[in-house]
N, C-alpha and C positions, 0 to 999 in steps of 0.2 A: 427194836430193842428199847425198853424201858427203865430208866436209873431213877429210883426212888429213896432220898435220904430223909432222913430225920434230922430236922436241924433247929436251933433256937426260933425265936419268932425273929429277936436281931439279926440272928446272922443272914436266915429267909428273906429278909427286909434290905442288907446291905445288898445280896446277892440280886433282887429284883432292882435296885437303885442302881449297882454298875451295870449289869445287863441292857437296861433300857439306856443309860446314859454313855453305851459304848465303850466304858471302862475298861471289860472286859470280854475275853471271848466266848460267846453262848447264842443261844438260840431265839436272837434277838425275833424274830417274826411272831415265834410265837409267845414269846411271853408280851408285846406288842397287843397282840389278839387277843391273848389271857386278860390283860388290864383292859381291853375297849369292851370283850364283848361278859367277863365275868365279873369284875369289877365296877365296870363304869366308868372309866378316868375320868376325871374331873379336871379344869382346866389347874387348880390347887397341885393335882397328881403332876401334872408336866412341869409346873414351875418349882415342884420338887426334885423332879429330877435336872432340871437345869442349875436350882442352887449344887446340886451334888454335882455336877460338871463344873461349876466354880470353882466349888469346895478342892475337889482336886487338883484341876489346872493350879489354883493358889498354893497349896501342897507342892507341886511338882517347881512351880517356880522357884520356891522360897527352902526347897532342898538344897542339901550339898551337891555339886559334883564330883558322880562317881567312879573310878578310876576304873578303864576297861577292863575287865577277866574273861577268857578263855572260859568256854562253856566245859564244864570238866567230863561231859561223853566225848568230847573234841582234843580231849587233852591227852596226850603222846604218851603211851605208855614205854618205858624203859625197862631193859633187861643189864644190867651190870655186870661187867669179870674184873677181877682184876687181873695184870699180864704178872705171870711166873717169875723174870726178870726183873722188872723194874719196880711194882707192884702199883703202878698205876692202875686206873679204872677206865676200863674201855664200855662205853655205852652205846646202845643200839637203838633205834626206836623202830626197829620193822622186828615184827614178830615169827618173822620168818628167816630171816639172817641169824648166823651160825656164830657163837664165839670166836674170834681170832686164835690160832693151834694155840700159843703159848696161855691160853687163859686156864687158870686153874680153879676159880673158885666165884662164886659169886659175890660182889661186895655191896 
């Protein structure tokens, strides 16, 4: 299978800079191949992708630290009742457990 997008020539250029610099995840081998054997790399070409490994690492150092989140496919889906009597909220997070008898309504 074949995925062909249309994209800026920047953004084509960012996307060949993390690629090769490991940034991110792609089909490092070949677009390795693509720049040795379509392009030519140059030794210019490598020490561009190495300032852009800089450029990042320095980014990453020089960010905030970011507070852990729960990847939200991971995150606990809730069903709510409230109980008859007291009118509290009884909450479930298995989607297959049943309201409690006295629950009358969802809250």
């Amino acid at each position: 299978m074949r995925l062909h997008i249309d994209a800026s020539l920047r953004t084509n250029a960012v996307y060949h800079l993390a690629c090769l610099g490991g940034s991110i995840s792609c089909s490092r081998d070949i677009f390795e191949r693509f720049w040795k054997d379509r392009l030519h790399e140059s030794v210019d070409d490598r020490q561009t992708v190495a300032a852009w490994q800089r450029l990042l690492a320095s980014a990453g150092e020089r960010a905030p630290e970011m507070k852990p989140s729960p990847l939200l496919i991971n995150a606990i889906r809730c069903t709510g009742w409230s109980d008859a009597t007291s009118g509290d909220c009884w909450v479930s997070s298995k989607r297959d457990r049943l309201p409690p008898s006295n629950a009358v309504r969802p809250c």
